[in-house]
N, CA, C and O atoms as CSV, one atom per row, in Angstrom:
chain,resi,resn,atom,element,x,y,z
A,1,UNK,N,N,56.822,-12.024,24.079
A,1,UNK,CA,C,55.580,-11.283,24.021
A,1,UNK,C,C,55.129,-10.901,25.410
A,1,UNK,O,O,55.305,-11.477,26.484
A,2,UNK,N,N,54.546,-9.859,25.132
A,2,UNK,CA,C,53.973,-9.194,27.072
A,2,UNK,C,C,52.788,-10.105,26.999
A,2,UNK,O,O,52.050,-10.286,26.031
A,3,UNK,N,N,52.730,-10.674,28.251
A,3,UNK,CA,C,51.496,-11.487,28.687
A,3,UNK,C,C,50.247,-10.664,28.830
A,3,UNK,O,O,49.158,-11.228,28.934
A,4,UNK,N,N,50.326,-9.707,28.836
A,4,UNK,CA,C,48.428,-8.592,28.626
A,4,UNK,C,C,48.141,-8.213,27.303
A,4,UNK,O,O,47.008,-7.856,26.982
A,5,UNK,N,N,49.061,-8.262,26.525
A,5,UNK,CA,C,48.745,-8.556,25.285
A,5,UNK,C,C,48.361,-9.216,24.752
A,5,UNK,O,O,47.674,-8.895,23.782
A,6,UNK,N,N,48.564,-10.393,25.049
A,6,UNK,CA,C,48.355,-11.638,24.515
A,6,UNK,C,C,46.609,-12.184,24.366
A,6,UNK,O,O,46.052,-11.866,25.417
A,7,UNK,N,N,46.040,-12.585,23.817
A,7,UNK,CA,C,44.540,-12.766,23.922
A,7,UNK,C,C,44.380,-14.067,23.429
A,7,UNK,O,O,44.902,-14.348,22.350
A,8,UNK,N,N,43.763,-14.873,24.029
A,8,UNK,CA,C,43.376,-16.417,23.562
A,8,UNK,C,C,42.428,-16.612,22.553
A,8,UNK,O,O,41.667,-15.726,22.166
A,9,UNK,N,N,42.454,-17.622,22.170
A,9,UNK,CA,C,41.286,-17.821,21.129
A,9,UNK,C,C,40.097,-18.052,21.178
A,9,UNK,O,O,39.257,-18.113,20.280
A,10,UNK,N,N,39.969,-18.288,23.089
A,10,UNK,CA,C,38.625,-17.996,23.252
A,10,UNK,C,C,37.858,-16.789,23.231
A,10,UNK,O,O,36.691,-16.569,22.909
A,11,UNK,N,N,38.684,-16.138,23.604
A,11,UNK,CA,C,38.757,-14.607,24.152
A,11,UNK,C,C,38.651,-13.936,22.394
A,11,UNK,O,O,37.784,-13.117,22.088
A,12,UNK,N,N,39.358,-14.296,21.714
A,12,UNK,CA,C,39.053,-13.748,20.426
A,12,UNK,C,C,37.769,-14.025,19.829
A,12,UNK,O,O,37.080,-13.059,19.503
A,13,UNK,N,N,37.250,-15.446,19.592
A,13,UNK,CA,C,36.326,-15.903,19.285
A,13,UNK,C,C,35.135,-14.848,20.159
A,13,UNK,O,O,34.590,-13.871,19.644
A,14,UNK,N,N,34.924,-15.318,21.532
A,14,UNK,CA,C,34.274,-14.330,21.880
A,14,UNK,C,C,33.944,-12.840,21.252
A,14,UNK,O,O,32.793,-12.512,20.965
A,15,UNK,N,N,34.974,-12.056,21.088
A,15,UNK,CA,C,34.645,-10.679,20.699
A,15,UNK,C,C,34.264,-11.199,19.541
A,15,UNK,O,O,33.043,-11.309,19.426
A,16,UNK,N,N,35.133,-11.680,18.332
A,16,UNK,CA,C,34.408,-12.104,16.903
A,16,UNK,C,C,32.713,-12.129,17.310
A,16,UNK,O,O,32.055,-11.467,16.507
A,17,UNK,N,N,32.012,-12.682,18.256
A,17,UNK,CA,C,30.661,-13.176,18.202
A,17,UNK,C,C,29.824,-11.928,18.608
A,17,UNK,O,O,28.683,-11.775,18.171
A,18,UNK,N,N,30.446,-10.988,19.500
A,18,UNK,CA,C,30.551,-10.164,19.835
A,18,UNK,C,C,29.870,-9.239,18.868
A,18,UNK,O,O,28.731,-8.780,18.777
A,19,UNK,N,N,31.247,-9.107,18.016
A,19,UNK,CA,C,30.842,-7.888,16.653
A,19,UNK,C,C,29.978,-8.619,15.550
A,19,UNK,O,O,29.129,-7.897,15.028
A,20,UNK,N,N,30.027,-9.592,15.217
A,20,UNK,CA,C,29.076,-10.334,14.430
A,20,UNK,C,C,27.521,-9.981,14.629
A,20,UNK,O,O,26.693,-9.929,13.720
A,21,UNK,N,N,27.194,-9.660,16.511
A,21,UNK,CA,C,25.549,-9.965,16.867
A,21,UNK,C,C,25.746,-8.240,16.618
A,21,UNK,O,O,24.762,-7.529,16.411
A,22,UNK,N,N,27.159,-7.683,16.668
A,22,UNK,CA,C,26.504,-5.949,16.979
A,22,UNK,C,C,26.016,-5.708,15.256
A,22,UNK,O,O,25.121,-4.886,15.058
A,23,UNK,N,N,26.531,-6.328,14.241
A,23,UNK,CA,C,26.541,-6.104,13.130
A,23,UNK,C,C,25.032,-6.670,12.811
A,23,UNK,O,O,24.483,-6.105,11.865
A,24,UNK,N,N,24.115,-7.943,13.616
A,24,UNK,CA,C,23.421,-8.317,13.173
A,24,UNK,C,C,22.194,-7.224,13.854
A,24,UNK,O,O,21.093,-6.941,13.381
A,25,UNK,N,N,22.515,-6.987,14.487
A,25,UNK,CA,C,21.376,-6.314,15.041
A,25,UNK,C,C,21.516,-4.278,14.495
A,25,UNK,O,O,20.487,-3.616,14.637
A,26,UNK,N,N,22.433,-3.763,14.094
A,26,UNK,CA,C,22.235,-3.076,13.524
A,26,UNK,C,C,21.662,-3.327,12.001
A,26,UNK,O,O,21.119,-2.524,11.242
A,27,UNK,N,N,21.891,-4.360,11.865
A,27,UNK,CA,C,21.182,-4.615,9.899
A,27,UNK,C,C,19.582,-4.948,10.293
A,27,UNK,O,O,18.644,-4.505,9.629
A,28,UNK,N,N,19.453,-5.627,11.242
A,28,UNK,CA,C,17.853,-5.018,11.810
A,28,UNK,C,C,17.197,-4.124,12.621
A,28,UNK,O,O,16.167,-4.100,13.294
A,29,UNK,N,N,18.130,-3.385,12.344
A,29,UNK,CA,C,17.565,-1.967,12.976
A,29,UNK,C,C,17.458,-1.175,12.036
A,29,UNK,O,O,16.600,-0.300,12.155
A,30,UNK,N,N,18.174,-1.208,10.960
A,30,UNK,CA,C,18.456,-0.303,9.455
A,30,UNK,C,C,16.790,-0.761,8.899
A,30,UNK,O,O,15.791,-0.079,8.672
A,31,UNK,N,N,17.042,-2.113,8.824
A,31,UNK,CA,C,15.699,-2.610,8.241
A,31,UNK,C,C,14.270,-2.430,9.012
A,31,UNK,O,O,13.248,-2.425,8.325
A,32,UNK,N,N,14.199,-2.308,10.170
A,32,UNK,CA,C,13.365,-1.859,10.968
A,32,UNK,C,C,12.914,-0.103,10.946
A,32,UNK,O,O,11.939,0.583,11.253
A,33,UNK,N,N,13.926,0.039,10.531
A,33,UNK,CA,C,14.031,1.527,10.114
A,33,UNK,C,C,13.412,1.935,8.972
A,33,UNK,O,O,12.803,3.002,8.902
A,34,UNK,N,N,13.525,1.145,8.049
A,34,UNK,CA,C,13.062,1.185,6.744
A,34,UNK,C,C,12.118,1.108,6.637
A,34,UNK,O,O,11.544,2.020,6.043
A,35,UNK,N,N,11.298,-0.105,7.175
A,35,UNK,CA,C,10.244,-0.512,6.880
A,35,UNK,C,C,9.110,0.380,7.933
A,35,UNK,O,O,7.922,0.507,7.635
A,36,UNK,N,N,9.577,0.812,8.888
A,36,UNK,CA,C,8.579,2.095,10.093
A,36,UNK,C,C,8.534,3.265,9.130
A,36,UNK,O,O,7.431,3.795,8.999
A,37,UNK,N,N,9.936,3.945,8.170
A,37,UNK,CA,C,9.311,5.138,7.516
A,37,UNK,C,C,8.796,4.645,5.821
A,37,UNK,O,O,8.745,5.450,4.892
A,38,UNK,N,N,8.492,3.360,5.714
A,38,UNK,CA,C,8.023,3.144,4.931
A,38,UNK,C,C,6.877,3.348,4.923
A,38,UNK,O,O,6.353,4.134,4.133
A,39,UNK,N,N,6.146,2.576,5.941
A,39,UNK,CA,C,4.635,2.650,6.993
A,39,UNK,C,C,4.502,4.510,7.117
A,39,UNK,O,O,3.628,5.184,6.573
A,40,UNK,N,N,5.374,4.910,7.787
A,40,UNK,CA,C,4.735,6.479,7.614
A,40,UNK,C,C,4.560,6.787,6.437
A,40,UNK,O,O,3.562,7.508,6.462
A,41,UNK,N,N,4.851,6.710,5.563
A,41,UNK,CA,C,4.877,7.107,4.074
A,41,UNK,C,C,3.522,6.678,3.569
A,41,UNK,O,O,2.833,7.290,2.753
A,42,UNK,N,N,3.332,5.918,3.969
A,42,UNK,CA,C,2.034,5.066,3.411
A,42,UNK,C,C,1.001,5.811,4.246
A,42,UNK,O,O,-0.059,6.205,3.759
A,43,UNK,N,N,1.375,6.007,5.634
A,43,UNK,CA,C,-0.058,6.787,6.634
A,43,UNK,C,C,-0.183,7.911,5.856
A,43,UNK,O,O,-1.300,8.224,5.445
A,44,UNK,N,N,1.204,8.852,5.472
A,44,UNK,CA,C,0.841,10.529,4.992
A,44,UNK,C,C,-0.214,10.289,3.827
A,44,UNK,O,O,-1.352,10.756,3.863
A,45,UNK,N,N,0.387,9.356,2.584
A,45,UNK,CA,C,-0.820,9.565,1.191
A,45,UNK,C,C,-1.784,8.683,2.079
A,45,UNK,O,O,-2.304,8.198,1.074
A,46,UNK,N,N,-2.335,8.182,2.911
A,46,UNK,CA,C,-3.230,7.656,3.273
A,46,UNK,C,C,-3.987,8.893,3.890
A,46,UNK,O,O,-5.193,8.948,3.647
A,47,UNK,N,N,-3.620,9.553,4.398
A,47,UNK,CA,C,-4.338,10.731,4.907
A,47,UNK,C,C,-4.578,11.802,4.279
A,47,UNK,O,O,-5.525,12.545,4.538
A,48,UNK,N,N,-3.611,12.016,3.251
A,48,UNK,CA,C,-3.993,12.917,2.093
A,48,UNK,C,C,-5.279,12.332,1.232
A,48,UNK,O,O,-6.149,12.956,0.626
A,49,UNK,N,N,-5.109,11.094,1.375
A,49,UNK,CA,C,-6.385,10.461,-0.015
A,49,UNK,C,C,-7.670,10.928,0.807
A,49,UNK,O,O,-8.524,11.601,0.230
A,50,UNK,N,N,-7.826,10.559,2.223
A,50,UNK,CA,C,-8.908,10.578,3.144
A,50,UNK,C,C,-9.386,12.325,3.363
A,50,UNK,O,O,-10.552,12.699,3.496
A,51,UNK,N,N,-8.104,13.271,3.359
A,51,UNK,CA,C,-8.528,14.361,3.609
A,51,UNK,C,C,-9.617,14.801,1.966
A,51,UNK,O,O,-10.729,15.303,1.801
A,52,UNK,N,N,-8.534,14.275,1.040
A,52,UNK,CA,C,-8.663,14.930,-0.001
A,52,UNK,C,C,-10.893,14.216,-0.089
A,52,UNK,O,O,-11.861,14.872,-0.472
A,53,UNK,N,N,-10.863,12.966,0.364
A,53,UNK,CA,C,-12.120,12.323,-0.152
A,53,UNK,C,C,-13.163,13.615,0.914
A,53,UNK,O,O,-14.121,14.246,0.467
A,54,UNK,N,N,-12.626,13.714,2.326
A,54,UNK,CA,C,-13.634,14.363,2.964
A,54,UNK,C,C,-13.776,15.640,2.688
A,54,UNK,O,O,-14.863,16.057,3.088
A,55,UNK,N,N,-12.836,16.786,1.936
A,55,UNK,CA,C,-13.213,17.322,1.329
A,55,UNK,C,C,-14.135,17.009,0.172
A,55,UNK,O,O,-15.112,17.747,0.049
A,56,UNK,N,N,-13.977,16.059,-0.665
A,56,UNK,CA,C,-15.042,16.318,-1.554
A,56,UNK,C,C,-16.665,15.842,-1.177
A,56,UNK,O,O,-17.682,16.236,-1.747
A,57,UNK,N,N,-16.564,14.847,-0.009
A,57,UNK,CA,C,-17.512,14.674,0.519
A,57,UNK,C,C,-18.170,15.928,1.198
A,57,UNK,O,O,-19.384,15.726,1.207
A,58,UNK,N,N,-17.902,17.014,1.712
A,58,UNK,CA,C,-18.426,18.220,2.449
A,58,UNK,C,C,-18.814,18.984,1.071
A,58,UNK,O,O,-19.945,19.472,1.064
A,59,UNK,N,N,-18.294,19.097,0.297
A,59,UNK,CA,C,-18.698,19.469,-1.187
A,59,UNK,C,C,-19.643,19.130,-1.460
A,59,UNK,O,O,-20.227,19.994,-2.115
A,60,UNK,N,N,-20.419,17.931,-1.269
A,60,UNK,CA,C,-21.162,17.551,-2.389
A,60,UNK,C,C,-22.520,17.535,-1.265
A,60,UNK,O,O,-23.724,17.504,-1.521
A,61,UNK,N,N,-21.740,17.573,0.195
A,61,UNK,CA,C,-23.146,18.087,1.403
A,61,UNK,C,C,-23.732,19.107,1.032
A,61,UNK,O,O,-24.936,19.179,0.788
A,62,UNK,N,N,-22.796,20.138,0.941
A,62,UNK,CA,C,-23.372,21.444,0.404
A,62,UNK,C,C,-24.392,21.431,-0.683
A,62,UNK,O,O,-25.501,21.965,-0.664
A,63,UNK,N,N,-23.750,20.627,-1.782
A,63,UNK,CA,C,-24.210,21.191,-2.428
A,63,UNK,C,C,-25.737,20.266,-2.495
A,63,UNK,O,O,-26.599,20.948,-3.049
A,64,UNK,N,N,-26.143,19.185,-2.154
A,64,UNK,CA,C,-27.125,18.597,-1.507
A,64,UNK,C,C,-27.884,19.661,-0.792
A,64,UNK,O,O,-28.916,20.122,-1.280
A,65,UNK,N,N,-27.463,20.015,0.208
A,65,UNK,CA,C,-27.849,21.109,0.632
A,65,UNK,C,C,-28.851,22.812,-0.104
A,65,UNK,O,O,-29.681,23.600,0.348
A,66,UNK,N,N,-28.410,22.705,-0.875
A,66,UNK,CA,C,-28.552,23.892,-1.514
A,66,UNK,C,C,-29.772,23.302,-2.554
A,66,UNK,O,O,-30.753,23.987,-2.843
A,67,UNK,N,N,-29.565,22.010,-3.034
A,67,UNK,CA,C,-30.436,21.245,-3.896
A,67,UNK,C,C,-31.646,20.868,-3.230
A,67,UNK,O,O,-32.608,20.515,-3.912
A,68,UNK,N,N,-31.736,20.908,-1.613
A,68,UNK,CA,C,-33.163,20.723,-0.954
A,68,UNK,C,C,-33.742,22.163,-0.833
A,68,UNK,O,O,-34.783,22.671,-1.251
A,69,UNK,N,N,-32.567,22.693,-0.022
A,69,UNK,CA,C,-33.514,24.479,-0.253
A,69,UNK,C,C,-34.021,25.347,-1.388
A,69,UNK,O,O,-34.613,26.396,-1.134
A,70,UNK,N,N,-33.794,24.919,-2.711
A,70,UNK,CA,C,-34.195,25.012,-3.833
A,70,UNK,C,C,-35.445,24.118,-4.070
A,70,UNK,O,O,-36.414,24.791,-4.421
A,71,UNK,N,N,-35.670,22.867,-3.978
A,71,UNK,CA,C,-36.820,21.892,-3.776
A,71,UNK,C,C,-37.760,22.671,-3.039
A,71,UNK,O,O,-38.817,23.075,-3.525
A,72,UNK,N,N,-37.364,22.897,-1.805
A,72,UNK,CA,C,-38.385,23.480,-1.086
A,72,UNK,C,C,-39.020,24.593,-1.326
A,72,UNK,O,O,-40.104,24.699,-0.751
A,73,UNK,N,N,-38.591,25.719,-2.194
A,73,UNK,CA,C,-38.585,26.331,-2.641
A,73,UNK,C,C,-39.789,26.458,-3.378
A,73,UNK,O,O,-40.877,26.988,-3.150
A,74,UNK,N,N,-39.194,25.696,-4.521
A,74,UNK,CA,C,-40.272,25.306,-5.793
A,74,UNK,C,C,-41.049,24.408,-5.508
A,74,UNK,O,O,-41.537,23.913,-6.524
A,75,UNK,N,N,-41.557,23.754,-4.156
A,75,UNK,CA,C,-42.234,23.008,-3.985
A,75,UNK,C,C,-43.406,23.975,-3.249
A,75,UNK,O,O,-44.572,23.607,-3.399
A,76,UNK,N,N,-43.229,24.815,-2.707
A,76,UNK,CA,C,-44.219,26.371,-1.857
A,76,UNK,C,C,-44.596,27.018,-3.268
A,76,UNK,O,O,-45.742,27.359,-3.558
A,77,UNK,N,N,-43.598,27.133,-4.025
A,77,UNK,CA,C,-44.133,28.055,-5.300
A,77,UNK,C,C,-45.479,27.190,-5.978
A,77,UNK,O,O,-46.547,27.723,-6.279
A,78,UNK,N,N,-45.198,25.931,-6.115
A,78,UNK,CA,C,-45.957,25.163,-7.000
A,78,UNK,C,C,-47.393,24.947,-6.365
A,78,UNK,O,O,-48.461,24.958,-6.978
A,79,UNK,N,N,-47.186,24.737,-4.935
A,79,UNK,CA,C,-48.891,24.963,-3.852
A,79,UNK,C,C,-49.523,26.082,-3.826
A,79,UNK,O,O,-50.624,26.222,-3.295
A,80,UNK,N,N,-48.660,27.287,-4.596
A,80,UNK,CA,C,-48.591,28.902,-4.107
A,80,UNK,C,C,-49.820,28.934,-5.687
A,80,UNK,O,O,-50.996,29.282,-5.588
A,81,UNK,N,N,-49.173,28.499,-6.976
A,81,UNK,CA,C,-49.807,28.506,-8.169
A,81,UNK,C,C,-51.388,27.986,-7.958
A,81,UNK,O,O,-52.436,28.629,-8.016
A,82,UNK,N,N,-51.082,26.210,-7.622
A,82,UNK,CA,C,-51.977,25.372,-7.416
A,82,UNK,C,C,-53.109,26.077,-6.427
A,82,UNK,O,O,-54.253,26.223,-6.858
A,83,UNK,N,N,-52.774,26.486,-5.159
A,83,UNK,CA,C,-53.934,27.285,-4.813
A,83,UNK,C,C,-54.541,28.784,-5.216
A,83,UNK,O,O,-55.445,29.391,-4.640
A,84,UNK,N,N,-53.893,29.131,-6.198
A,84,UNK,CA,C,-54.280,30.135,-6.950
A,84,UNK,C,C,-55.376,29.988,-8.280
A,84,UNK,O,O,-56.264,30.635,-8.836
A,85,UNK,N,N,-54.627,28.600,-8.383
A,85,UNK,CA,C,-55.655,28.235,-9.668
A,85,UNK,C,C,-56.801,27.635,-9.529
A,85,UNK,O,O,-57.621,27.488,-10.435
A,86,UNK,N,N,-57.016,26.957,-7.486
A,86,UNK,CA,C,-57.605,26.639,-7.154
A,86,UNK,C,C,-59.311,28.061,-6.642
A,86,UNK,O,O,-60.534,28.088,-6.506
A,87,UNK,N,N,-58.355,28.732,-6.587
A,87,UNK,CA,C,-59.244,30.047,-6.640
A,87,UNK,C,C,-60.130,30.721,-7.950
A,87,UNK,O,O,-61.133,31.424,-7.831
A,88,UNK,N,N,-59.719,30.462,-8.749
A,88,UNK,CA,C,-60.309,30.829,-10.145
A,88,UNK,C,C,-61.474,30.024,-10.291
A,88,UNK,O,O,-62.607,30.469,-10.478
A,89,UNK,N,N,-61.060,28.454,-10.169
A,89,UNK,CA,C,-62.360,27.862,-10.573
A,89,UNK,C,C,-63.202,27.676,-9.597
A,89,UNK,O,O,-64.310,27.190,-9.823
């Protein structure tokens, strides 16, 4: 046998430990992987639920909105009567 060929069993063992840690650390990187676009997955419908709520929250400002300027409204009309009727008698 050519002597540079030859590889000991430490030398084997070694690489064995070698490819063992490269194998272990890619199966936590796969899994690290997994579980980060899992987490994004969860931020997107998390931000869809939040967009979707603050839309309906600006919705319902409005329409609050529209429900005081109407109040106010009929609240001038009703002083507008009241001192009218206050005029008669």
């Amino acid at each position: 046998m050519d002597e540079a060929a030859t590889v000991s069993v430490d030398e084997f063992q070694a690489l064995e430990q070698k490819v063992l840690r490269a194998v272990e650390l890619i199966r936590s990187e796969r899994e690290a992987r997994a579980a980060a676009e899992a987490d994004a997955h969860a931020a997107r419908e998390e931000a869809a639920d939040l967009r979707e709520k603050l839309n309906a929250a600006n919705h319902a400002q409005g329409e609050v909105e529209v429900l005081l300027r109407e109040r106010e409204t009929t609240r001038q009309r009703v002083e507008k009567m009241l001192s009218q009727m206050d005029e008669l008698l």
